[in-house]
Backbone as a ProteinNet text record, in pm:
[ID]
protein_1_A
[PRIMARY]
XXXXXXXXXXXXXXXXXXXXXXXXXXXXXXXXXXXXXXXXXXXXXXXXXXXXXXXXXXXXXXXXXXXXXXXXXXXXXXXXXXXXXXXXXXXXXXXXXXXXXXXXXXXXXXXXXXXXXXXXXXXXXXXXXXXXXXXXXXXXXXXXXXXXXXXXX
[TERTIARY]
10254.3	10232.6	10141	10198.4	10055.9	9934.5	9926.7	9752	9725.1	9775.4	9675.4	9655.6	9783.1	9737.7	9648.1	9654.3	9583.1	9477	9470.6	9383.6	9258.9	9296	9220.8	9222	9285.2	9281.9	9259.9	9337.4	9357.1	9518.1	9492.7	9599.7	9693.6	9782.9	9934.2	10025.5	10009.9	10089.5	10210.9	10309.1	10421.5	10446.9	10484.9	10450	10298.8	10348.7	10200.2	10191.8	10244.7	10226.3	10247.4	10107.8	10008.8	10174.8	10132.9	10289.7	10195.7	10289.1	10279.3	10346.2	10251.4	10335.9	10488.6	10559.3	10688.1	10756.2	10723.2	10787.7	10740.7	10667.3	10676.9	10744.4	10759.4	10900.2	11060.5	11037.4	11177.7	11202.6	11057.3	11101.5	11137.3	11066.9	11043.2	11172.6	11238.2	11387.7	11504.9	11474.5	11585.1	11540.1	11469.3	11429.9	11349.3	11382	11311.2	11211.6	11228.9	11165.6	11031	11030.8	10884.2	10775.6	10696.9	10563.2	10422.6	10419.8	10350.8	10146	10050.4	9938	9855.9	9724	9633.6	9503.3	9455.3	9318.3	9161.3	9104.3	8949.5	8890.6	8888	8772.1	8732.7	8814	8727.9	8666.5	8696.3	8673.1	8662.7	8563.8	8629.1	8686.9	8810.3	8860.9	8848.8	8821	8761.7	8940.1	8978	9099.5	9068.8	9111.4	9067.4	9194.7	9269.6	9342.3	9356.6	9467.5	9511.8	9418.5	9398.9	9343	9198.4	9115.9	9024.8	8984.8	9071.7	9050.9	9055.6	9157.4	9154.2	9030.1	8991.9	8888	8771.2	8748.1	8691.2	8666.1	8797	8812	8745	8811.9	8778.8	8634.3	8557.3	8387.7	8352.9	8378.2	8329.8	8332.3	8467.9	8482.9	8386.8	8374.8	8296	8095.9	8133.4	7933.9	7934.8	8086.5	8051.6	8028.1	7895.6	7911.5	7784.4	7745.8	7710.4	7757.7	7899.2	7967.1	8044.1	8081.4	8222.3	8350.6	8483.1	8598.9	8577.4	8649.4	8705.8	8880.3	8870.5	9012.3	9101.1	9196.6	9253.5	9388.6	9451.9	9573.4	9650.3	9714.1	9813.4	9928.1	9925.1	10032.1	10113.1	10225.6	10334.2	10317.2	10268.7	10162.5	10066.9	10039.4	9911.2	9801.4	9777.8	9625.1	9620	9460.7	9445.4	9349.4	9362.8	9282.6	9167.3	9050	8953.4	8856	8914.9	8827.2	8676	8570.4	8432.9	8380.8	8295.6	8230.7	8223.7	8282.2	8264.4	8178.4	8199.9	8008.8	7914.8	7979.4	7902.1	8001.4	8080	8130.7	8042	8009.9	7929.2	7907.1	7837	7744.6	7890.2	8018.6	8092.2	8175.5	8120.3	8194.4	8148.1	8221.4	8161.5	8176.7	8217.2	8239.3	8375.9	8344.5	8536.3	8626	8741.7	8887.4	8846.7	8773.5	8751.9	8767.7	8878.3	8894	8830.4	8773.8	8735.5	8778.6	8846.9	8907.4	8807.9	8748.7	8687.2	8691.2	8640.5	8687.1	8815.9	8818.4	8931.6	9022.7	8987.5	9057.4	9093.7	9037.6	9101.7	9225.7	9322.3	9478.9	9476.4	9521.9	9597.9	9739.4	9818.5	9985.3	9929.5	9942.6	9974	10115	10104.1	10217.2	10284	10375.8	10471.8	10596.1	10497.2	10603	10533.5	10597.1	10568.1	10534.8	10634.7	10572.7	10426.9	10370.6	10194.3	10258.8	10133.3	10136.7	9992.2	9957.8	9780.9	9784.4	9648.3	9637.2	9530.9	9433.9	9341.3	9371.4	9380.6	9439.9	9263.4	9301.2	9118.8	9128	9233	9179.3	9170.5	9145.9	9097.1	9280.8	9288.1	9420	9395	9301	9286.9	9223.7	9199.8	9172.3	9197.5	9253.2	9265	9158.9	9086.5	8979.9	8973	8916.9	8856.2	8789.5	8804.5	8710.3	8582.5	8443.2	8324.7	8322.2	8341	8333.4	8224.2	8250.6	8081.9	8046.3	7948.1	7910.9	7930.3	7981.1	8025.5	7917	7816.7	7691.9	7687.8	7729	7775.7	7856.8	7934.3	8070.4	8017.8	7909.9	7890	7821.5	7777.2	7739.5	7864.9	7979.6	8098.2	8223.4	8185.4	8279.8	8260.6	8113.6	8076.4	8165.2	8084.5	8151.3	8279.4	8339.1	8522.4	8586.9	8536	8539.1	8489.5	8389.8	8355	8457.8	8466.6	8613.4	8738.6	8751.2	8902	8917.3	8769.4	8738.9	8752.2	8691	8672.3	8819.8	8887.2	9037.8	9139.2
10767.7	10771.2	10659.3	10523.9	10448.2	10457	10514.8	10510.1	10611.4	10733	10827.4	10702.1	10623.4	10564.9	10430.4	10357.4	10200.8	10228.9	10375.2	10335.6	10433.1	10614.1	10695.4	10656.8	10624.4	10586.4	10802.1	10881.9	10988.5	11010.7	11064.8	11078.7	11154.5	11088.6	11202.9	11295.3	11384.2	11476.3	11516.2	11539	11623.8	11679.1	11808.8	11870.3	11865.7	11800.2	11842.2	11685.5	11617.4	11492.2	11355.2	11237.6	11150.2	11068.5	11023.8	10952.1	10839.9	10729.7	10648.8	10666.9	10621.8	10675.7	10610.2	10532	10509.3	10556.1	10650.1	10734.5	10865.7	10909.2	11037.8	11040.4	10886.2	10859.2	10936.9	10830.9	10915.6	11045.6	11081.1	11240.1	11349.3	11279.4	11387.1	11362.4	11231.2	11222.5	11302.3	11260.4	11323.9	11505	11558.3	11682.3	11718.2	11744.1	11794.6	11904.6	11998.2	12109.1	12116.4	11982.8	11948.7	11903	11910.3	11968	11857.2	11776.8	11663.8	11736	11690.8	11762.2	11633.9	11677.6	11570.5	11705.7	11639.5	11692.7	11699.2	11762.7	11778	11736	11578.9	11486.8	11430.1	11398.5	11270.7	11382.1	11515	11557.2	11752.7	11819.9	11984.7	11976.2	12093.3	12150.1	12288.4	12295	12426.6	12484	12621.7	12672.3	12759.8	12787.3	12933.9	12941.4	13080.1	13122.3	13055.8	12990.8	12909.8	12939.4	13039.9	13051.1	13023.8	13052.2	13045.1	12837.4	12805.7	12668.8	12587.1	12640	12555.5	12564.9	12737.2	12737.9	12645.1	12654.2	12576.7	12363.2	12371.3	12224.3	12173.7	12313.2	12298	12276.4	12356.1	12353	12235.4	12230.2	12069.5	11954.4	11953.6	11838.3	11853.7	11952.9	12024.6	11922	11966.4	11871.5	11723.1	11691.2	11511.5	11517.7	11395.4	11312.1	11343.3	11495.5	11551	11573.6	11562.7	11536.8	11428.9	11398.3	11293.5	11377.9	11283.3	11390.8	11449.4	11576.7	11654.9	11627.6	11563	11509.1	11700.7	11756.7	11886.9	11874.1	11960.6	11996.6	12111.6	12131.8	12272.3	12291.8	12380.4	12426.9	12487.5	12529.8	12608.6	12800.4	12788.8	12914.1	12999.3	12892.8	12977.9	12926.2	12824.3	12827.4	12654.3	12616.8	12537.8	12466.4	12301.5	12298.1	12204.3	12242.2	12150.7	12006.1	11928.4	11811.6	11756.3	11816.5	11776.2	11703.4	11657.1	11592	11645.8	11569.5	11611.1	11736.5	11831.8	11888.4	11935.1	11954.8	12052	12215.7	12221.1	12328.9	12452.1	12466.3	12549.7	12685.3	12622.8	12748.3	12805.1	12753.7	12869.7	12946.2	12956.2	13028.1	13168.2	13258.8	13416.9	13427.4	13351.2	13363.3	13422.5	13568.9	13600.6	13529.4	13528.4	13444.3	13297.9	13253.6	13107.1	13121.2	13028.9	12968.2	12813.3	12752.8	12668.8	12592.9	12474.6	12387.1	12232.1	12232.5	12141.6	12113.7	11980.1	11858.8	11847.3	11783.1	11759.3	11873.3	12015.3	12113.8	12153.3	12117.5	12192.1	12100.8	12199.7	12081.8	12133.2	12032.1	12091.6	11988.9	12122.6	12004	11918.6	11821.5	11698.2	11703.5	11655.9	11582.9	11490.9	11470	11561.9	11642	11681.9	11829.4	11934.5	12072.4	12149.4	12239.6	12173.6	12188.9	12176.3	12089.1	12073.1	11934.2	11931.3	11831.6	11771.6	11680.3	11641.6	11695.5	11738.5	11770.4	11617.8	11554.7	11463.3	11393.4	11278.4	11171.6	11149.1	11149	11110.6	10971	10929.7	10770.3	10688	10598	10527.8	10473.1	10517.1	10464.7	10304.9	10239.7	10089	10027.8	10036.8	9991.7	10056.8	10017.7	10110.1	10117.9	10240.3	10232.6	10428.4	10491.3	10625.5	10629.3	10820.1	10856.3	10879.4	10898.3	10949.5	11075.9	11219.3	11340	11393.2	11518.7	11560.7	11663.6	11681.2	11813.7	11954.4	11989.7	12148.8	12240	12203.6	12337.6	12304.5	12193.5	12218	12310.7	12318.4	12361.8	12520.6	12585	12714.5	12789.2	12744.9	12735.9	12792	12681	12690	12745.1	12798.8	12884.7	13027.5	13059	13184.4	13229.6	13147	13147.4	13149.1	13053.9	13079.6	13276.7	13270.2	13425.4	13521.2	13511.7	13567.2	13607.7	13457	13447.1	13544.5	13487.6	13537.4	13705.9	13772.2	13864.7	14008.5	13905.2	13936.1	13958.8	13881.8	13816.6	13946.5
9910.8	9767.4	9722.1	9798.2	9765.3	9761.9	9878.6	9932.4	9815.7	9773.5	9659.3	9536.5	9513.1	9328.5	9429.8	9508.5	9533.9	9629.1	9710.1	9781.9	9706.3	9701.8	9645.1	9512.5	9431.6	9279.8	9236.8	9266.7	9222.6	9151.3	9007.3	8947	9020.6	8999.1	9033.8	8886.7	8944.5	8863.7	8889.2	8790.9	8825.9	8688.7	8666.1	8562.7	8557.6	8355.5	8293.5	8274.9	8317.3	8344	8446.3	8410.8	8498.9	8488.4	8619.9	8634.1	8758.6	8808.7	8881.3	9031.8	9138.2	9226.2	9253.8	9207.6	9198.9	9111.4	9008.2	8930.3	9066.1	9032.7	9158.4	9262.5	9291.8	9462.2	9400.5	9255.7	9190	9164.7	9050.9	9042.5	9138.6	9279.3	9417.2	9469.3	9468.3	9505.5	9457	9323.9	9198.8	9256.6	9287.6	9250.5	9417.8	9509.3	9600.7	9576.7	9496.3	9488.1	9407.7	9311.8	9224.2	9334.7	9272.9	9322.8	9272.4	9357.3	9342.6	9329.5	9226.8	9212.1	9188.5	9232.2	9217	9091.5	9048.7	9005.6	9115.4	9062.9	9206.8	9110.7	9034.6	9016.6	9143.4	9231.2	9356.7	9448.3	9413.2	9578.1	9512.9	9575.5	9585.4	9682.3	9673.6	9756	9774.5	9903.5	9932.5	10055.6	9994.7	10009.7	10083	10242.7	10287.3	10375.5	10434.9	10507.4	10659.7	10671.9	10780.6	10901.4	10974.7	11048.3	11073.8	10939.1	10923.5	10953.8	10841.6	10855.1	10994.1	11024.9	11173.1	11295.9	11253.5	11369.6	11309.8	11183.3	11092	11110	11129.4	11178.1	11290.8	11393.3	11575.9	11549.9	11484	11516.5	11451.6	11384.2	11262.3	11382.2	11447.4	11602.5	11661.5	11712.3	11824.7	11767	11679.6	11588.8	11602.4	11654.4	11732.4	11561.4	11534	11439.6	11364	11398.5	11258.5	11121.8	11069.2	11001.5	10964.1	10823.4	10833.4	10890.4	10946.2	10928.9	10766.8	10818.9	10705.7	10665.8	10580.9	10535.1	10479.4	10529.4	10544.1	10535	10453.4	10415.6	10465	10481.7	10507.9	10394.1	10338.9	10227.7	10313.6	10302.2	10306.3	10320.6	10228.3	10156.7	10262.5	10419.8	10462.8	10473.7	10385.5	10374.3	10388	10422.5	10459.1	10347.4	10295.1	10178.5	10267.6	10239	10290.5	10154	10176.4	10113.1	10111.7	9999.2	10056.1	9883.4	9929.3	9829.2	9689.8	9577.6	9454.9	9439.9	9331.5	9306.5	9358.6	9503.1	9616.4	9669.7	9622.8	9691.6	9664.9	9507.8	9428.8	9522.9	9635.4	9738.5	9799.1	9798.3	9927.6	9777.8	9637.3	9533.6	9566.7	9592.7	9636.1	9742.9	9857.6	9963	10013.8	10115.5	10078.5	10126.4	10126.4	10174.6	10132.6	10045.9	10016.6	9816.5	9798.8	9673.3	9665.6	9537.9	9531.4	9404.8	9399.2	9311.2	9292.7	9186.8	9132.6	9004.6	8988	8867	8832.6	8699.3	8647.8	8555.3	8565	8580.2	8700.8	8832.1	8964.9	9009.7	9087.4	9086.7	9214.7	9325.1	9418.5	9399.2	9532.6	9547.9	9648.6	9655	9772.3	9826.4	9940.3	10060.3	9968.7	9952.7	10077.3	9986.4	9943.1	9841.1	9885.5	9831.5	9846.7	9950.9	10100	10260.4	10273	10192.9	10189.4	10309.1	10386.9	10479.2	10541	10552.6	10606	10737.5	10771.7	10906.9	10935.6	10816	10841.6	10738.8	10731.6	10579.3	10519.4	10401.4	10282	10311.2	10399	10354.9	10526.8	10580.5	10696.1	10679.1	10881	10875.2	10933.8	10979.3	11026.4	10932.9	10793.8	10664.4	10567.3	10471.3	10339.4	10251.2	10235.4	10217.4	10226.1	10110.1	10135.3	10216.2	10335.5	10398.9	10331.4	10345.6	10352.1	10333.9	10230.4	10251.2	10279.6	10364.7	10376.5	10239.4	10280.2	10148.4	10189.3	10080.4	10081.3	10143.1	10107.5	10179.3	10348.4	10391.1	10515.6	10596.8	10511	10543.9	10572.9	10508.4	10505.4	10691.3	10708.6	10905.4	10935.6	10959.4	11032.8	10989.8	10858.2	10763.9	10807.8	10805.6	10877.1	10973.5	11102	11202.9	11223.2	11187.9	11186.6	11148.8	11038.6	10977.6	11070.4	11151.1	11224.7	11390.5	11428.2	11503.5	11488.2	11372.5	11294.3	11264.4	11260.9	11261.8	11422.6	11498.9	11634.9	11727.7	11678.8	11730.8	11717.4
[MASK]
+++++++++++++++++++++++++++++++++++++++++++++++++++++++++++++++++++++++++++++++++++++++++++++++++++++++++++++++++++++++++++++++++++++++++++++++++++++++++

């Protein structure tokens, strides 16, 4: 809970309201079943079907250090949320099995409610300090492809 309010400096939500992350330790205590949310000001999140994402991930590795990590979520739900640079997702909007959540109208749940869980943390685990996101029009190469996979399979 720290690292989202001291390290990302991304609001926490529960309800329809900005809370602190030691009020969210409580509410999530008092209440297992609430549902911890951030807004997509720091970051889009680009949402596609579990499978998809992972093959998605595998190839992104596979490019060595043509990319930053991709900081990635898993919901409960299926689907996998991918983290990329503010203001770039734009190009994968129309793309099928891909939802896209940006600015300060887009919400996702965060960890560790909601069986949401990190597969890659947004933030450096040997400094506290945000990852580097890459840009969303990247993501479109190896989005293909995955779909393509997932297709074939």
């Amino acid at each position: 809970m720290s690292a989202y309010e001291n390290v990302l400096a991304w609001p926490l939500i529960v309800g329809s309201n900005i809370v602190s992350a030691r009020r969210a330790l409580s509410l999530l205590s008092e209440t297992p079943g609430l549902e911890l949310q951030t807004t997509c000001s720091a970051f889009d999140a680009v949402i596609v079907p579990a499978t998809i994402g992972s093959d998605l991930l595998v190839l992104a590795d596979r490019r060595g250090q043509s990319l930053f990590p991709l900081p990635s979520l898993v919901h409960k739900s299926g689907e996998k949320v991918l983290l990329v640079a503010p203001g770039t997702a734009g190009p994968l909007l129309g793309v099928a099995s891909v939802r896209v959540e940006t600015g300060p109208g887009g919400r996702i749940p965060l960890p560790p409610s909601g069986g949401a869980r990190w597969d890659t943390w947004p933030w450096a685990i040997t400094e506290p300090k945000p990852v580097a996101l890459t840009d969303g029009i990247s993501l479109l190469p190896l989005l293909r492809t995955a779909m393509a996979n997932t297709r074939t399979r």
